[in-house]
C-alpha positions in Angstrom: -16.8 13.8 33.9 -13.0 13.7 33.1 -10.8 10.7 31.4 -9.4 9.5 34.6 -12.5 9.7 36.5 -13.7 7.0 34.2 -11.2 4.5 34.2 -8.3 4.1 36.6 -5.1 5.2 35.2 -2.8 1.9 33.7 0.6 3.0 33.1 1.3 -0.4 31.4 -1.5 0.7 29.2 0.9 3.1 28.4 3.5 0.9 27.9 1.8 -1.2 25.8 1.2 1.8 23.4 4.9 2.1 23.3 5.5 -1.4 21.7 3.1 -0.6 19.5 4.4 2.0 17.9 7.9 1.5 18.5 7.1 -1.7 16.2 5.5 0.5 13.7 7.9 3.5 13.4 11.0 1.0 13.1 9.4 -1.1 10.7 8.6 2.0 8.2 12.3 3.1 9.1 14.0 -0.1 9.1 11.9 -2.5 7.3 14.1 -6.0 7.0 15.4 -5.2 10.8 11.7 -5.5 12.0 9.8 -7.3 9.4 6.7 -7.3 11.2 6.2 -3.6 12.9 3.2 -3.1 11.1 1.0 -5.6 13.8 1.3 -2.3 16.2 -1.4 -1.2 14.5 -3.5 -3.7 15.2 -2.0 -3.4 19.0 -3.3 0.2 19.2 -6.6 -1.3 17.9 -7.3 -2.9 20.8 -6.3 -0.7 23.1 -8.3 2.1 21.8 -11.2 -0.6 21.6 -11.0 -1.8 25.2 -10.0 2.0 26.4 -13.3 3.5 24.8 -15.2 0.6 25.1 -14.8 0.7 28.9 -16.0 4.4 29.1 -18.9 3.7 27.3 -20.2 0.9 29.4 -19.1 2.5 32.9 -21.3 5.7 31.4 -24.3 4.4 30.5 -24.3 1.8 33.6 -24.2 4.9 35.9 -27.2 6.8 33.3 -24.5 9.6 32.8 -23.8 9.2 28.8 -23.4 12.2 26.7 -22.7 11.9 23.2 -21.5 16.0 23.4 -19.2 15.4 25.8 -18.2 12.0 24.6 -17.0 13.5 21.4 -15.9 16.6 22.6 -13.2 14.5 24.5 -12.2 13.0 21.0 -11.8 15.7 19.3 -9.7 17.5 22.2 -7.3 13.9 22.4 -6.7 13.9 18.0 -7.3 17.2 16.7 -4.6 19.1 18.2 -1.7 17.1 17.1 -3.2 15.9 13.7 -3.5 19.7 12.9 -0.2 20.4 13.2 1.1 17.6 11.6 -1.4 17.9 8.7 0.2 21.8 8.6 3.3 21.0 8.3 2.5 18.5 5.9 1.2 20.7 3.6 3.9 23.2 4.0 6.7 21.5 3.6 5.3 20.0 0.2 4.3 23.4 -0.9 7.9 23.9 -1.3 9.3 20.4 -2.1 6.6 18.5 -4.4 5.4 18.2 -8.1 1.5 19.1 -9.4 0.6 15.7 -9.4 2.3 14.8 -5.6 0.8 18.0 -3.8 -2.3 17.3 -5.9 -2.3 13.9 -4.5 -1.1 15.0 -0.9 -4.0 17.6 -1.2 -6.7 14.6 -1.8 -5.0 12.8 0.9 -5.2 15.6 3.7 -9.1 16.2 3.0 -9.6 12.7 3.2 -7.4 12.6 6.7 -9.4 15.5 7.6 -12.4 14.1 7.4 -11.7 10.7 8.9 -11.9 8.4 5.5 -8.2 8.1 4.6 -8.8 4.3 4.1 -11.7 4.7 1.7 -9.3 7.2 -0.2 -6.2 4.7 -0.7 -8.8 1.7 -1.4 -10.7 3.8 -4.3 -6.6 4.2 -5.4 -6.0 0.7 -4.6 -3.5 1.1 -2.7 -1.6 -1.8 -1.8 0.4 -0.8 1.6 3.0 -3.0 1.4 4.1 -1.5 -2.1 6.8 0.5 -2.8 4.3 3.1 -4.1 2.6 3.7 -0.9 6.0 5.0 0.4 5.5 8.1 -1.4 1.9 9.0 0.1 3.3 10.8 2.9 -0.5 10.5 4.9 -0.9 7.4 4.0 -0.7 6.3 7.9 -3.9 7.8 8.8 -6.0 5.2 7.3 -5.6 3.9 10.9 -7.2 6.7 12.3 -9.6 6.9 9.7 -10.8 3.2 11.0 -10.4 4.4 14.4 -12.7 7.5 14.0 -15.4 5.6 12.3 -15.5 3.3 15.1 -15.8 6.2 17.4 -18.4 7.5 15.3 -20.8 4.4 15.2 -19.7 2.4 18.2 -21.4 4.8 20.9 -24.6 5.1 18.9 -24.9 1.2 18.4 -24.3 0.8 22.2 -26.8 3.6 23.3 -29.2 1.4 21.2 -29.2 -1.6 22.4 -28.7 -0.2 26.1 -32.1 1.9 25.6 -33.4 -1.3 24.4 -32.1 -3.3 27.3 -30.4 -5.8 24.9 -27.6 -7.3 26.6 -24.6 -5.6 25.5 -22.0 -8.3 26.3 -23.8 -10.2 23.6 -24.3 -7.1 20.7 -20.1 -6.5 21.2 -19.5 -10.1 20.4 -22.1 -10.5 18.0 -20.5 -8.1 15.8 -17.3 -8.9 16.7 -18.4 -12.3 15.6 -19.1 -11.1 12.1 -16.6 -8.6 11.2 -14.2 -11.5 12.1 -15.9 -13.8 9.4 -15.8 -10.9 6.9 -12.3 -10.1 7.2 -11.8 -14.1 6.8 -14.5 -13.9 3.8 -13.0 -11.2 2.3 -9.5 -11.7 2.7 -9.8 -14.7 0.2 -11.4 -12.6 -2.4 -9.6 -8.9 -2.3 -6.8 -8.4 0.6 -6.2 -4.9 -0.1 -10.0 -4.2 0.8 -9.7 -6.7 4.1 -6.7 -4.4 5.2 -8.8 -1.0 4.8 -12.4 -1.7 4.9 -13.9 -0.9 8.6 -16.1 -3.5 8.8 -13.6 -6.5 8.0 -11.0 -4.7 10.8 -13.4 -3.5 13.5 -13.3 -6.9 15.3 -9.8 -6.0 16.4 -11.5 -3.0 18.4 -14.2 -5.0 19.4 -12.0 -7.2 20.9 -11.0 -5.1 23.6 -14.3 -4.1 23.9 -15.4 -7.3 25.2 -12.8 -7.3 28.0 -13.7 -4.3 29.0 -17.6 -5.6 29.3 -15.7 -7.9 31.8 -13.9 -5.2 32.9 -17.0 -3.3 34.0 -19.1 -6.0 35.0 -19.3 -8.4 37.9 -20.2 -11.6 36.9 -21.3 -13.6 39.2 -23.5 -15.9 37.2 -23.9 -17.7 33.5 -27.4 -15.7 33.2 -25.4 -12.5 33.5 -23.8 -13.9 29.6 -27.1 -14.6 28.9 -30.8 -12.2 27.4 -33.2 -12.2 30.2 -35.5 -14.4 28.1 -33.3 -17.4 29.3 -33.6 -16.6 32.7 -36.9 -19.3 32.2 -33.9 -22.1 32.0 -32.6 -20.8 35.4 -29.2 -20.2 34.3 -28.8 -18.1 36.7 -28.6 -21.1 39.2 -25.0 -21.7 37.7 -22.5 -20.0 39.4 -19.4 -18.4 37.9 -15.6 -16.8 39.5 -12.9 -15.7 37.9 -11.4 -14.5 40.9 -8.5 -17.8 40.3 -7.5 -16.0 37.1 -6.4 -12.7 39.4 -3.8 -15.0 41.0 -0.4 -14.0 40.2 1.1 -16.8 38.5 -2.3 -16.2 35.9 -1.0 -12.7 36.0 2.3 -13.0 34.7 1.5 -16.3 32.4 -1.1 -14.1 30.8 1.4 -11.4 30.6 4.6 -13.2 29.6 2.2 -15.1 26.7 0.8 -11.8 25.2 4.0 -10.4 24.8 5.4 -13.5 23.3 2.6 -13.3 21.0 3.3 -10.0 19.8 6.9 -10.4 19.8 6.7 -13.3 17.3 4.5 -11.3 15.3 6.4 -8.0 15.3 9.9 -10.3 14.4 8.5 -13.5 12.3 5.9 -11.8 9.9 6.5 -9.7 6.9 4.8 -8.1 4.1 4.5 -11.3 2.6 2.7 -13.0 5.7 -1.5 -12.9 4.2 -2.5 -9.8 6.6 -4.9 -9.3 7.9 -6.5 -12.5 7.7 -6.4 -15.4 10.3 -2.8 -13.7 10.7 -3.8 -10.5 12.7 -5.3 -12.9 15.4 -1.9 -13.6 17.3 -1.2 -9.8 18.2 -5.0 -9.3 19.1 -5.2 -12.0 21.1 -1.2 -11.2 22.4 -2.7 -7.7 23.2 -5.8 -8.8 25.1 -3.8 -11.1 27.3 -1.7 -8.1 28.3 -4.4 -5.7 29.2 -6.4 -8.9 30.9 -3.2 -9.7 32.8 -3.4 -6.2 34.5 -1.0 -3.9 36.1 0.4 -6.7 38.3 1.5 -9.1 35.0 5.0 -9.4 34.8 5.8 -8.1 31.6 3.3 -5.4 32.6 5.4 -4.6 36.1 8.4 -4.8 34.9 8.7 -3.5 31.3 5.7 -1.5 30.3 5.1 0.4 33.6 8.9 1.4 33.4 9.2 5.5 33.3 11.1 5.2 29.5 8.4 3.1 28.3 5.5 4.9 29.8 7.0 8.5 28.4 7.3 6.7 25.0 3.6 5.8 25.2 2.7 9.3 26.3 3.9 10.6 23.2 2.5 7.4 20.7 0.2 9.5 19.2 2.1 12.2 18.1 4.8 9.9 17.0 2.8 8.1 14.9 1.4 11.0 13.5 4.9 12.5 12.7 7.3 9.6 11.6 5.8 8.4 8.5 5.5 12.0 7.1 8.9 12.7 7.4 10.3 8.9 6.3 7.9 9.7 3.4 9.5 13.1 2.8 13.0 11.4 2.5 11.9 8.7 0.3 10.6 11.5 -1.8 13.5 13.6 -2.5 16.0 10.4 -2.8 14.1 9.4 -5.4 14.0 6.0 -3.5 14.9 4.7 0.0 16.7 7.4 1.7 20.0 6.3 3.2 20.1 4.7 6.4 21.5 7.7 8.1 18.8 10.0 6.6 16.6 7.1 8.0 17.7 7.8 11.5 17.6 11.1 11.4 14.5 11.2 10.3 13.3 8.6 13.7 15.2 11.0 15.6 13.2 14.2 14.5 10.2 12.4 14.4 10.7 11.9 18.5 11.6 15.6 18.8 8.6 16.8 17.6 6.2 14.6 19.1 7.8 15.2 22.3 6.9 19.9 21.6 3.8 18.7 20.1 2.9 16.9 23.5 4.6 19.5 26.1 3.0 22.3 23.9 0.1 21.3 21.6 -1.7 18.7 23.5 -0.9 19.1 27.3 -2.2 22.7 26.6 -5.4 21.8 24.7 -6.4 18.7 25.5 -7.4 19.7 29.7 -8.1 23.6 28.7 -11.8 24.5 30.0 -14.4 25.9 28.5 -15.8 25.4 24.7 -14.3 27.8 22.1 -11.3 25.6 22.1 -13.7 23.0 20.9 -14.8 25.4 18.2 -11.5 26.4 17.2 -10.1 23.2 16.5 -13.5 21.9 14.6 -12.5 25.2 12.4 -9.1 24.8 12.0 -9.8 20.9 10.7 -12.3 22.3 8.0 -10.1 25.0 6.9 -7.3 22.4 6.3 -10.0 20.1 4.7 -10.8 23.2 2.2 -7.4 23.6 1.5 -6.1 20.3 0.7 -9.6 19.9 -1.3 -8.5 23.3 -3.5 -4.9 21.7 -3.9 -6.8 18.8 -5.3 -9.0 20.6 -7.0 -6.3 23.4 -8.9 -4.0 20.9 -10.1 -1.9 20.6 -6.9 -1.1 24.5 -7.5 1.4 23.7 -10.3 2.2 27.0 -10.8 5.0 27.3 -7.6 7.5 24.7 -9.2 6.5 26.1 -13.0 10.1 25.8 -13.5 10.4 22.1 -12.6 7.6 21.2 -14.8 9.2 20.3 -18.0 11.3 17.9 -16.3 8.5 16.1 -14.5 6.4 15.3 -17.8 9.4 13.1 -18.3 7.7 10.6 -15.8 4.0 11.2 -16.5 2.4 8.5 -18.1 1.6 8.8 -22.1 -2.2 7.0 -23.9 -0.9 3.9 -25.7 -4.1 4.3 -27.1 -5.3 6.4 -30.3 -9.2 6.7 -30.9 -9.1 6.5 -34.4 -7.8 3.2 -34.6 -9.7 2.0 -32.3 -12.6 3.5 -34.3 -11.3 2.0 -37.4 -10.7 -1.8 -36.3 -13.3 -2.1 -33.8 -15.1 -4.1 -36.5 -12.6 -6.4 -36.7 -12.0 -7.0 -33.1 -14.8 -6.0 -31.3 -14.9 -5.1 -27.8 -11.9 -7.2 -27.6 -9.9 -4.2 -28.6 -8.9 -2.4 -25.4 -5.5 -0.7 -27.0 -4.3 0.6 -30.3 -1.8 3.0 -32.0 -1.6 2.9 -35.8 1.7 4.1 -37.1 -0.7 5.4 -40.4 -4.5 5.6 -40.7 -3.9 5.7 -44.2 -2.9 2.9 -45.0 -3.8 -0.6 -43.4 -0.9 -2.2 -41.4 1.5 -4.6 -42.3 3.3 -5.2 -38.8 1.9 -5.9 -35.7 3.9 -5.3 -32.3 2.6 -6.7 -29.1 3.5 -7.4 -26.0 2.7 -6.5 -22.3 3.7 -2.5 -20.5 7.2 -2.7 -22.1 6.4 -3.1 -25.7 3.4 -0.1 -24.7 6.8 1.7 -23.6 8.5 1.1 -26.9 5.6 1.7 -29.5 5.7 5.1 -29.9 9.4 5.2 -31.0 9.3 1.7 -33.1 6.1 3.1 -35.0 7.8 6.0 -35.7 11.2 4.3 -37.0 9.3 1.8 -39.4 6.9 4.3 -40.5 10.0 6.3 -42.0 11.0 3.2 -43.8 7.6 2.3 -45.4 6.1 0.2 -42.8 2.8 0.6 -40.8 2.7 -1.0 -37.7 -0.8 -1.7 -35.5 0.2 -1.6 -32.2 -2.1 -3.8 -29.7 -0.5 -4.7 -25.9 -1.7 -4.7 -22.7 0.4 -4.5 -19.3 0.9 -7.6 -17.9 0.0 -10.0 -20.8 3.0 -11.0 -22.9 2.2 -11.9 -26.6 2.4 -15.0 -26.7 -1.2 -17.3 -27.4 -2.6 -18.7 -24.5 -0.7 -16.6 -22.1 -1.9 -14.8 -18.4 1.1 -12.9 -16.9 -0.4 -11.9 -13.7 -3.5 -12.5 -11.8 -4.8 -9.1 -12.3 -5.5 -9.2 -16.1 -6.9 -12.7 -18.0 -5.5 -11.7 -21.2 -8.6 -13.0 -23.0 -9.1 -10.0 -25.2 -4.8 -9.8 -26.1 -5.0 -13.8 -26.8 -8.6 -13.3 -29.1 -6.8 -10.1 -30.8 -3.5 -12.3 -31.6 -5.2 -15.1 -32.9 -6.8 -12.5 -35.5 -4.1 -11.0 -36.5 -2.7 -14.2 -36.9 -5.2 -14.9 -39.5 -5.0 -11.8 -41.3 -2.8 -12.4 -44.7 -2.1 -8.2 -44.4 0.0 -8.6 -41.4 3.4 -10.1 -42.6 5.7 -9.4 -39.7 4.6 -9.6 -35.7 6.8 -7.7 -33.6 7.1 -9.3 -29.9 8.1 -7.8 -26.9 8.2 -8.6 -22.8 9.5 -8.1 -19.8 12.0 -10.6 -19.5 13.5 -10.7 -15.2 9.6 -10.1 -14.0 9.2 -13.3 -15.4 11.9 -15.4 -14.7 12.7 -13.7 -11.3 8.5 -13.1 -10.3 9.4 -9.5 -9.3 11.5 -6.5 -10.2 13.4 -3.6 -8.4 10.2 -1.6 -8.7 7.6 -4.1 -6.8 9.5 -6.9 -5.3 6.4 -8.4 -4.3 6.2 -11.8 -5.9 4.1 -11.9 -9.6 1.4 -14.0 -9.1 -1.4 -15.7 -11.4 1.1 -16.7 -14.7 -0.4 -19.3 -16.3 -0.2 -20.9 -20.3 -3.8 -22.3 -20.7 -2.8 -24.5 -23.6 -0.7 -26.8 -21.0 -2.6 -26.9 -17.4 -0.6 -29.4 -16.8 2.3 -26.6 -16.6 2.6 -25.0 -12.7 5.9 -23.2 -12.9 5.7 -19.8 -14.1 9.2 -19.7 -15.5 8.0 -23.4 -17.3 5.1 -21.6 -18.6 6.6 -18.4 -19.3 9.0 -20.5 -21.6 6.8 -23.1 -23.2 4.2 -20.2 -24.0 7.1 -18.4 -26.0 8.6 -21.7 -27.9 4.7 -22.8 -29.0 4.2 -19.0 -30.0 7.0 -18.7 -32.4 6.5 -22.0 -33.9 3.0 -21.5 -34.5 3.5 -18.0 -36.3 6.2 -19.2 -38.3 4.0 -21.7 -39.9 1.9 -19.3 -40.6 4.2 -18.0 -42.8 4.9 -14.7 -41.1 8.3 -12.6 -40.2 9.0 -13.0 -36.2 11.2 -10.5 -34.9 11.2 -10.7 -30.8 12.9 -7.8 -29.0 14.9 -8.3 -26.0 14.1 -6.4 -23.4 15.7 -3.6 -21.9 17.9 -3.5 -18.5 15.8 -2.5 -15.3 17.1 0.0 -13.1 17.8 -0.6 -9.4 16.8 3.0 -8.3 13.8 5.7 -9.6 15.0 7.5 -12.2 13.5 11.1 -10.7 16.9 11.2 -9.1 18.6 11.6 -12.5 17.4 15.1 -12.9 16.8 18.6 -10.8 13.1 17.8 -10.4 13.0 19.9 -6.7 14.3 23.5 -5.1 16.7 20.8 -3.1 17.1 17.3 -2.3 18.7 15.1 0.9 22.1 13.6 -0.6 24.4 15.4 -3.7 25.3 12.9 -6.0 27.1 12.8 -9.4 24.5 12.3 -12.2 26.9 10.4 -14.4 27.7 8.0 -11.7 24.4 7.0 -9.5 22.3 7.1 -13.0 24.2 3.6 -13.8 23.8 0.2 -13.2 26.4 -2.0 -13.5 26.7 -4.5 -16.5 27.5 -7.4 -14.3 24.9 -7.2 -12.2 22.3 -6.7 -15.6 24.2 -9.9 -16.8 23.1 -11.9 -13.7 19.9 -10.6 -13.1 18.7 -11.6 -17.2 21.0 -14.7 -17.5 18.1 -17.2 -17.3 16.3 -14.9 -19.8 18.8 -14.5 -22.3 19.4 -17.9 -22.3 15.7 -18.9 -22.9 16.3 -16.5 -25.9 19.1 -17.6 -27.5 17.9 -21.1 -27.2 14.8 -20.3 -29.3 16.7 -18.1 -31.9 18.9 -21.2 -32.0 16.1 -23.6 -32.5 14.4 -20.9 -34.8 16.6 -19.6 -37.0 14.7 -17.3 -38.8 13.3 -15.9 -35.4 14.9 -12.2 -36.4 16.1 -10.5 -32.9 16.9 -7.5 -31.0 18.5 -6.9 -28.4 16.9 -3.5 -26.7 19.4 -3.4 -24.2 22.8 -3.2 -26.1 22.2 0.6 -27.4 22.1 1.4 -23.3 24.7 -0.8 -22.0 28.6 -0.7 -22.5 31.1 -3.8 -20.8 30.9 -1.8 -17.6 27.6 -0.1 -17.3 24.0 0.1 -18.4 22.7 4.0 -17.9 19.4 5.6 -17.7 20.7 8.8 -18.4 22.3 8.6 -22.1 23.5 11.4 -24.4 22.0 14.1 -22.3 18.2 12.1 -22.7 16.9 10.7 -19.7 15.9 6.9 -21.2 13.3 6.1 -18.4 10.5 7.1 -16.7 10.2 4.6 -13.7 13.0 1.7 -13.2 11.9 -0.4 -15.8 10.0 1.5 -18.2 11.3 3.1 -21.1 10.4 7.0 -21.3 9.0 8.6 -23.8 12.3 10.7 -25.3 13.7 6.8 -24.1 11.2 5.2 -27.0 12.4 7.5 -30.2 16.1 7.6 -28.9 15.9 3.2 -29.0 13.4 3.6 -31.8 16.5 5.4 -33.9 18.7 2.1 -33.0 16.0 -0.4 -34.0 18.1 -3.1 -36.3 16.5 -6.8 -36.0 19.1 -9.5 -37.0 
């Protein structure tokens, strides 16, 4: 039985597809002009949910279910276009990516493949709102991934209960009912897991599957809500109509309210606003009075049944299948947000393709008779699952950009962590020891340098520069935890082990000098140019009484210092260095080509005013305490990088970073060199 023979053609159905992923493509392309895009997802949700949903009641009411040709119609509607999108994919990162990216893009395409993208970004922990995610150019088929597994299980559970003769109406809302309360459960523990997990998003699906049970069913009577077991309490005596609701002022209220709904969401949320949550509810419910409101509605008359918006709709899939690979792309080989022009131009290709993929991928698969196109396509996935598994598998097939190699290991992460001093003061600390780096096993240390990822950027250089003037340093930090007692700088580390391990060392009569270092701006500011997503969870557990971060940021620091210097040791805190306001990649030839041509000398810089502003508060904070301390001993990281004009990344011919605020490795022995404390 075909598509349309199912369920009567809506062409504001349609048109509701187009808001949704008009929302979603200018939100990835233009992100502060439509702050809340991303709720088309959730849009598309409950269409597919209601859309589905109303085919699977219709067919087993009339006894003509098939799970064959249920999901041979599935795979005709997403394979053909996911293929070719996954292709190019692959194709154009052959040419244009690192090891690590197409090794990453290759994990990515088996898991689109296969239908369990989300599962793949959660076990990376992907946060979607982070600047990382940018750089995962599949990472927008965690969507389909939900909507596949809902496919998957939906049509078994209702087959169940319908061979049971459970009432259907209530086995939709019942777990409707609960992945609502999970989502609300779990969004207070882990929101990352709420946004990918099926379970705690499937109530948006299941919440057009209930108004398609209305949809499909008369009801003429409460028992008809109702098991048959309570037909003993006559409910069936109770008459229901909703025929006042088909009126058409209902119509277009219903209509003009769940476009308002959306509307609000898609202009007044952003990736700040807790999603999914209680939050998501607005464009659900916005969504399901649009569909309820039918064809007649208003909004639905006059906007979504419109020939533009319907043609738009026509092509959603596609064009949410295409956009975010090629926005991803850009972002890629800017090193960073591509220009707003390459930004267009990417929207505008992105509607040019999914226009041939629909004239000449889909129209000519999806209605073609007869099976082997079934077989074909079932192939063709697999194959592209087995080759983005080998990608994963060989190392992202490092060997076609050998040349570009040496300059990527600039950005690679290094271990601030050495097993043999681990090994050797694991008695001492315990299992509190989590990192180390020992200038010299030879000899015990004298030094000790802590701090959070930016004094782990630093170490290896400082080690090295000490060492060659007679000092051994023991190196223990942690990212995220500055060294100062009593300190937790974010919410995702307690700093229990750091605080235990300083407290030690405090003790220790070897250790004469403690080396501090932090990031200064993430701290006063609650973000950097990196992950402007506010820092969360900093708390000095000495003084409760403290809320402020900044407050306890500061009073953490003062108490620190004081307490080490009666203790008799040396206190030398290094200031840190400038951040960067783009990704460094762009400061060398890391690709066969890039987007925009840009002098290295000049877009490598930042400029010294704006460092000045940005770390005011912080080198106030500082000079305040050296002032108060005088024999506080410090140095000031940044100077060696900055003149009066500029602050560079790229200094005599040695790229000094490896992410925007992170020193790099050949960055660590160059500062190490200029390490002076006064």
């Amino acid at each position: 039985m075909k598509h349309n023979e199912l369920v009567k053609y809506r062409p504001d159905v349609d048109g509701l597809r187009a808001v949704a992923v008009l929302s979603v493509v200018l939100f990835h392309a233009f992100p502060s002009f439509l702050t809340g895009g991303f709720v088309g997802v959730d849009v598309f949700f409950v269409i597919s949910g209601f859309l589905i949903s109303s085919i699977l009641f219709k067919n087993l009411q009339s006894g003509t279910f098939n799970f064959f040709e249920f999901y041979v119609r599935r795979v005709r509607r997403i394979f053909p276009a996911l293929l070719v999108v996954l292709f190019f994919c692959l194709g154009l990162g052959y040419y244009i990516l690192l090891g690590e990216e197409y090794k990453q893009l290759g994990r990515h395409t088996f898991a689109g493949s296969l239908f369990f993208s989300n599962f793949a970004l959660l076990d990376e922990f992907t946060d979607y709102f982070n600047v990382a995610a940018e750089l995962k150019p599949l990472l927008h088929l965690w969507s389909l991934g939900i909507e596949e597994q809902f496919y998957i299980f939906w049509p078994l559970f209702l087959y169940i209960g319908w061979r049971l003769r459970l009432n259907l109406f209530l086995v939709t809302l019942f777990f409707g009912v609960v992945s609502f309360f999970l989502n609300i459960a779990e969004f207070q523990r882990n929101p990352i897991y709420t946004f990918y997990l099926p379970y705690t998003r499937i109530w948006e699906l299941l919440a057009g599957a209930i108004l398609a049970w209305f949809h499909t069913n008369e009801i003429k009577v409460f028992g008809d809500l109702l098991p048959h077991y309570f037909d003993k309490f006559k409910f069936s005596e109770y008459r229901l109509s909703f025929s006042f609701l088909r009126e058409k002022r209902f119509q277009d209220l219903f209509s003009s309210l769940g476009f308002l709904f959306i509307l609000i969401s898609v202009l007044f949320y952003n990736k700040l606003t807790p999603f999914p949550g209680f939050a998501a509810v607005l464009p659900v419910f916005g969504s399901l009075l649009i569909l309820f409101a039918g064809p007649e509605g208003i909004v639905n008359r006059k906007l979504l049944s419109t020939k533009p918006m319907v043609f738009v709709g026509l092509i959603s899939f596609p064009l949410y299948l295409w956009h975010w690979p090629l926005l991803s792309f850009a972002t890629i080989l800017e090193s960073g947000t591509p220009s707003q022009g390459w930004r267009i131009t990417a929207v505008i290709l992105s509607i040019l393709f999914s226009v041939l993929t629909w004239q000449f991928v889909e129209k000519k698969i999806r209605f073609r008779e007869g099976r082997s196109v079934l077989w074909v396509l079932v192939g063709l996935l697999l194959s592209v699952a087995f080759i983005g598994q080998n990608i994963y598998k060989r190392n992202g097939w490092e060997w076609r950009v050998k040349e570009y190699k040496e300059n990527a290991k600039i950005f690679e992460g290094w271990r601030i962590e050495d097993d043999a001093c681990i090994q050797k003061f694991r008695p001492k600390f315990g299992d509190n020891i989590r990192y180390c780096l020992l200038g010299s096993s030879d000899s015990e240390p004298v030094a000790a340098f802590l701090g959070d990822s930016h004094a782990n950027s630093l170490a290896y250089g400082l080690i090295r520069k000490l060492k060659d003037q007679g000092t051994n340093v023991l190196h223990m930090g942690t990212g995220g935890c500055p060294p100062f007692f009593g300190m937790i700088g974010n919410e995702k580390w307690p700093c229990d082990k750091e605080n235990f391990a300083l407290e030690i060392l405090e003790k220790d009569p070897k250790i004469k000098t403690f080396i501090l270092n932090s990031s200064g701006p993430r701290y006063m500011n609650l973000s950097n140019y990196e992950d402007k997503a506010s820092l969360k969870g900093i708390k000095y557990q000495y003084r409760p009484d403290i809320t402020d971060p900044k407050q306890a940021f500061v009073q953490a620091f003062r108490d620190t210092v004081k307490r080490l210097l009666l203790a008799g040791k040396e206190v030398v805190y290094i200031v840190d260095v400038p951040e960067m306001d783009f990704d460094p990649k762009r400061c060398v030839p890391l690709r066969p080509f890039r987007l925009g041509f840009e002098n290295l000398e000049q877009s490598c810089r930042v400029k010294r005013a704006d460092f000045d502003e940005r770390n005011k508060e912080y080198h106030e904070i500082v000079n305040s305490l050296k002032h108060e301390f005088p024999r506080m001993k410090v140095w000031e990281a940044w100077r060696p990088i900055c003149d009066n004009e500029y602050c560079y990344a790229l200094k005599d011919g040695k790229l000094l970073y490896r992410d925007s605020h992170h020193v790099s490795l050949e960055g660590s022995y160059w500062l190490g060199e200029k390490y002076d404390p006064k």
